[in-house]
N, C-alpha and C positions, 0 to 999 in steps of 0.2 A: 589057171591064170586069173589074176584079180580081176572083179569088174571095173570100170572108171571111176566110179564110188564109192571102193574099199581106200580104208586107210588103217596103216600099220596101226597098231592099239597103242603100243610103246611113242609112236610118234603122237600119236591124239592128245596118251597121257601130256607129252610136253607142251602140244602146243596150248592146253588145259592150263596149265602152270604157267608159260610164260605169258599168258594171255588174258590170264582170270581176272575178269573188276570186279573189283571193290563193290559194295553195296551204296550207293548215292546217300549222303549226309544227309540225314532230315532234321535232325536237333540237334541246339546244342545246349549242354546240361552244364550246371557250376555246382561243383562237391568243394565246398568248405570243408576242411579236416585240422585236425591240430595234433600234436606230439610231443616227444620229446628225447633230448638228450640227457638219458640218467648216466650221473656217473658218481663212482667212489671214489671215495683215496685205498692205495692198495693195501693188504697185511704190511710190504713192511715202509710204508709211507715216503717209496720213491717215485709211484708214480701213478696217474691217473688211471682209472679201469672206465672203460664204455660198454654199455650192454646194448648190444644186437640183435634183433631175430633174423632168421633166414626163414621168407615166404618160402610158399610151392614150387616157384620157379630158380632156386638157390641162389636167391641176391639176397645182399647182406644190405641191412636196413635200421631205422629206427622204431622204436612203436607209436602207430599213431592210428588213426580215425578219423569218422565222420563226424560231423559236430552235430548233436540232437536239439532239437527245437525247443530255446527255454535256456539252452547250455552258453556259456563262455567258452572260447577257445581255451583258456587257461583250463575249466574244470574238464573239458575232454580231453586234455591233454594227461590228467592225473587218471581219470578214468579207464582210457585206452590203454596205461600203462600197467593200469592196476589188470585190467584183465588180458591183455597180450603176454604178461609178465609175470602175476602173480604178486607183483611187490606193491605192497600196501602202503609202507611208514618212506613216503616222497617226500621232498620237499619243493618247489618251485620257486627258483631265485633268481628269472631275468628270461626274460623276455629275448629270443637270438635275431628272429627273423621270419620272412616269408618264402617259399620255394614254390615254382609255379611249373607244372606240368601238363601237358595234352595226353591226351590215349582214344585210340577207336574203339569203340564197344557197340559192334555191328553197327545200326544207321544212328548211332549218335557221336559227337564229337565230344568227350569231357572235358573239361578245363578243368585242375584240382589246382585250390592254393593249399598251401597246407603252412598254420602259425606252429613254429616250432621254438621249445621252451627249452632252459636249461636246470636239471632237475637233477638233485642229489638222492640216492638214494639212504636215507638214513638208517638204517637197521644193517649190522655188517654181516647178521647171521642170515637175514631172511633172504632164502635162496630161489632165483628165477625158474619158471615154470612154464613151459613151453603150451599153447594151446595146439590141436587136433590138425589144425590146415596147414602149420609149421612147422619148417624143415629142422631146426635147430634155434638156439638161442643161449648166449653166454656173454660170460664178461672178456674184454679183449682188451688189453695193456694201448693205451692209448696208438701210439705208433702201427700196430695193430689190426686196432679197427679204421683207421684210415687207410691203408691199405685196402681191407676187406669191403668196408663201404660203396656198394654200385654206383652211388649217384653223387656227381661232382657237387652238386649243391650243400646235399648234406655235408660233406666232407666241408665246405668250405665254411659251413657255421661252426661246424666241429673244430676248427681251429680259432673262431671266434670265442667260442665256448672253452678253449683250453686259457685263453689267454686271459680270458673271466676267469678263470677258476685261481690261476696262478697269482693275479693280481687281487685278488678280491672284492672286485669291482661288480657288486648285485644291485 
């Protein structure tokens, strides 16, 4: 027979779970980042292509970054793409907007804004390249990558960005 003080393990584990706090916020940090939405015109010029990574966590995304001290958002945004992506020959034609997100990272609170660009990529041959922490990355037929794209935000420059593209308006 139990003593008074026994408690089932299975039941400990839950009340572990439903009981666990959080670690109390002690700071809060601001990460500037910039990016960008590269796109082409497809092989047979019906229709927009958007290029995606898939992080660790298999959400579908743009490339972007931290901004380094000395940088423009604009020049982090060709940087980030050049080494998330491998594609060198960008072009940067307009400026989309800002997206603003929170995340915990144990006792800090981040705030990230991130300037996001609209960015051609100009070489039809030169083919994207997936870095080591990434799950995937490719080109998706516009329709496509809105679909696949996790975050409403993006998605919603991304149609900002189609409607620049179609009208010419940089």
């Amino acid at each position: 027979m139990p003593t008074r003080n026994y408690k089932e393990p299975k039941l400990e584990k839950l009340r572990q779970v439903v009981f666990r706090k959080k670690p109390e916020i002690k700071e809060i940090v601001r990460e500037p980042t910039a990016g960008g939405i590269v796109f082409r015109v497809s092989a047979d010029k019906r229709d927009i292509e958007i290029l995606l990574i898939q992080d660790s966590k298999n959400r579908w995304t743009i490339p972007k970054g931290h901004i380094e001290p000395g940088e423009t958002a604009k020049q982090t945004a060709v940087r980030e793409i050049g080494e998330e992506s491998g594609l060198k020959n960008v072009e940067v034609l307009a400026w989309l907007g800002k997206i603003h997100f929170k995340y915990r990272r144990l006792e800090k609170l981040v705030l990230m804004t991130t300037q996001v660009y609209l960015v051609q990529s100009m070489d039809k041959n030169e083919r994207p390249t997936k870095e080591k922490w990434m799950n995937g990355i490719r080109w998706f037929k516009f329709n496509d990558a809105l679909d696949a794209i996790e975050y409403a935000d993006i998605e919603r420059l991304m149609l900002i960005a189609k409607k620049k593209i179609r009208s010419g308006e940089f």
